[in-house]
C-alpha positions in Angstrom: 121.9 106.3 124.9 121.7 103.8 127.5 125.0 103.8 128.4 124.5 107.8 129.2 121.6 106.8 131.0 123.3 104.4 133.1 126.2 106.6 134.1 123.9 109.4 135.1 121.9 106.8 137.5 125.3 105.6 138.8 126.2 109.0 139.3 123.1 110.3 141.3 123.0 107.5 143.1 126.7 107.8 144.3 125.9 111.6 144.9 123.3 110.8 147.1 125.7 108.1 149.2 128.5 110.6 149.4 126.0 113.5 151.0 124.3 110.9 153.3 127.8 109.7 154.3 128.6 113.7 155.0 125.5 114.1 157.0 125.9 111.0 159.3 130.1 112.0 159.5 128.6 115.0 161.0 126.2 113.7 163.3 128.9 111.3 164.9 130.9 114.7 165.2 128.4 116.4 167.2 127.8 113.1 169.2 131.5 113.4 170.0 131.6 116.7 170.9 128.2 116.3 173.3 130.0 113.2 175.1 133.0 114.8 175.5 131.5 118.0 176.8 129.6 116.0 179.3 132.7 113.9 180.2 134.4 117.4 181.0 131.5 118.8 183.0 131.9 115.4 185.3 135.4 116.0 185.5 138.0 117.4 188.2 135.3 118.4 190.6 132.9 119.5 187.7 134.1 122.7 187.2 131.0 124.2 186.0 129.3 124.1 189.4 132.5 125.9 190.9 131.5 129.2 192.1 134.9 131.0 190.5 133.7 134.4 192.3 132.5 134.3 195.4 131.6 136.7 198.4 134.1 138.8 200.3 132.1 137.7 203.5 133.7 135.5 206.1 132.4 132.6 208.4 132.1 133.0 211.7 134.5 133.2 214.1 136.9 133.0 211.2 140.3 134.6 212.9 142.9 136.9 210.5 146.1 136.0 210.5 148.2 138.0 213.2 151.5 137.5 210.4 150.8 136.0 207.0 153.6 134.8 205.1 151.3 137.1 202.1 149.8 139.9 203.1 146.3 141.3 202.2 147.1 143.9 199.1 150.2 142.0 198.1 150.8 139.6 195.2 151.5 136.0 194.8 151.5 133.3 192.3 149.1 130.6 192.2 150.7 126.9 191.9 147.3 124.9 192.9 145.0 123.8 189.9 141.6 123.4 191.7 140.1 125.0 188.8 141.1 125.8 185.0 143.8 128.8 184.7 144.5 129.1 188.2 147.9 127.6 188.2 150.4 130.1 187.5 147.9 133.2 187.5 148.9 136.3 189.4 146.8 136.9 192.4 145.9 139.7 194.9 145.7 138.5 198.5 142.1 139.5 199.5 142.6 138.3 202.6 144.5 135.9 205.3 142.9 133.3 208.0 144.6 131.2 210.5 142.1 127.9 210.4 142.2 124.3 209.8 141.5 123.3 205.5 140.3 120.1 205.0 140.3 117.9 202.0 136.3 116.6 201.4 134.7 113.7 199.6 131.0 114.6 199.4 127.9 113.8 197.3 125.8 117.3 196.5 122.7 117.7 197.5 121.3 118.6 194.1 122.5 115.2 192.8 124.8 113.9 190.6 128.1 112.3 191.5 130.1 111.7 194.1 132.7 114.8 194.3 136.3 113.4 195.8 138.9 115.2 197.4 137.6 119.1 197.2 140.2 121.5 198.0 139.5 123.2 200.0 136.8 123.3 203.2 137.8 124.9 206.4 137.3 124.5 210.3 134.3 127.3 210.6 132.7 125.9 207.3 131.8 122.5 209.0 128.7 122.6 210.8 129.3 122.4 214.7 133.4 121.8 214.3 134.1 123.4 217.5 137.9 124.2 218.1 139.2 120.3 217.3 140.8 119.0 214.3 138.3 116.7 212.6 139.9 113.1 212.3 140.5 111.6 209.0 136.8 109.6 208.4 134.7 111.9 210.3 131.4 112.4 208.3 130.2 116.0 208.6 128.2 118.5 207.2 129.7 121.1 205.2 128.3 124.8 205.3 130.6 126.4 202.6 128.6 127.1 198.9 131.8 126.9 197.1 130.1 125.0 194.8 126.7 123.8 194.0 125.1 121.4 195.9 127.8 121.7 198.9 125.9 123.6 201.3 124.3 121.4 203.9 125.4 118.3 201.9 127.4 115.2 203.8 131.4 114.6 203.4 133.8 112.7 204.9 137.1 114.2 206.0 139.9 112.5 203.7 142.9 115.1 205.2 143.7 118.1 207.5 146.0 120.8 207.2 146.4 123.7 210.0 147.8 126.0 207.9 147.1 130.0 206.8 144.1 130.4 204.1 144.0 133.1 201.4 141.0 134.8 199.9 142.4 135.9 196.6 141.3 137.3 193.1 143.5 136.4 190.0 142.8 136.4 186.4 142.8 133.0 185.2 146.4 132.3 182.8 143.9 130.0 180.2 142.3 133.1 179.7 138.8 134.7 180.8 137.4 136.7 183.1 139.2 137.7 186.5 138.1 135.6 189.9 137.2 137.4 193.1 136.8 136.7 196.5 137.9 132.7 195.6 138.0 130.7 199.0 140.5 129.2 199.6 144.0 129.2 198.5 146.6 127.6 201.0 149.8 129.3 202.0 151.9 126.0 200.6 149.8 126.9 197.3 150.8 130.4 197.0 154.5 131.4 196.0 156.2 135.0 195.8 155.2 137.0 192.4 
């Protein structure tokens, strides 16, 4: 009888380790799955503060393209990866701008880190540019709302490129829903559909 007795204790006692095991396996899963979440929210210019669609309005003194290699209404594959699912998706040209895009390091003004290379701001998005390229180092403040935290926020100028910009709407190729108005899309980043 003892021996019964015995065996059932060892048993409910090892029940009880296996469950509490199982319980704390699945805390450390969801502490995982938090941290990693988090890590991707910080990551490649935290995507979840990215405005995917935007407005179809313009800045000022923002000039169209007299002869775009892509013209507004056509299509044009995406090859740029400023955001999940835009490489490779299909896009509609929305629009096209002759301008100076700049590659920006900046800090948001809602906090949280330091945002390197942003792709991409241009000329008549920088407060008081005037007509001049902006030298590599120049701090300035940016007036775009690409993202949050960018309007009115500081950034140093890391590159230039006098090029053609694109307005464009695609549908992402991970999946999801379609992006409109997205500003901006350079013409080297763009390739015929």
């Amino acid at each position: 009888m003892k021996n019964k007795s015995a065996i059932a204790m060892t048993f409910a006692i090892l029940s009880l380790l296996l469950v509490a095991c199982g319980n704390n396996e699945s805390m450390m899963n969801e502490e995982t799955n938090k941290e990693s979440s988090q890590m991707n929210s910080n990551s490649e210019e935290s995507m979840d503060g990215m405005n995917h669609s935007g407005s179809s309005d313009i800045p000022e003194g923002l000039m169209e393209a007299k002869n775009p290699t892509f013209e507004v209404g056509s299509k044009a594959i995406i090859t740029a990866s400023h955001m999940k699912g835009m490489e490779g998706a299909e896009a509609t040209i929305k629009g096209a701008y002759e301008t100076t895009a700049y590659v920006i390091s900046y800090t948001p003004t809602s906090g949280g880190e330091k945002v390197n290379n942003h792709k991409w701001i241009i000329q008549e998005e920088i407060e008081e540019a005037g007509d001049e390229n902006l030298e590599k180092g120049k701090e300035v403040t940016i007036t775009a709302s690409h993202m949050k935290g960018m309007n009115g926020a500081k950034g140093i100028i890391e590159s230039s490129n006098p090029t053609t910009v694109y307005m464009v709407d695609y549908m992402p190729a991970s999946g999801g829903e379609e992006v409109t108005n997205h500003k901006w899309v350079t013409e080297s980043e763009l390739t015929v559909n």
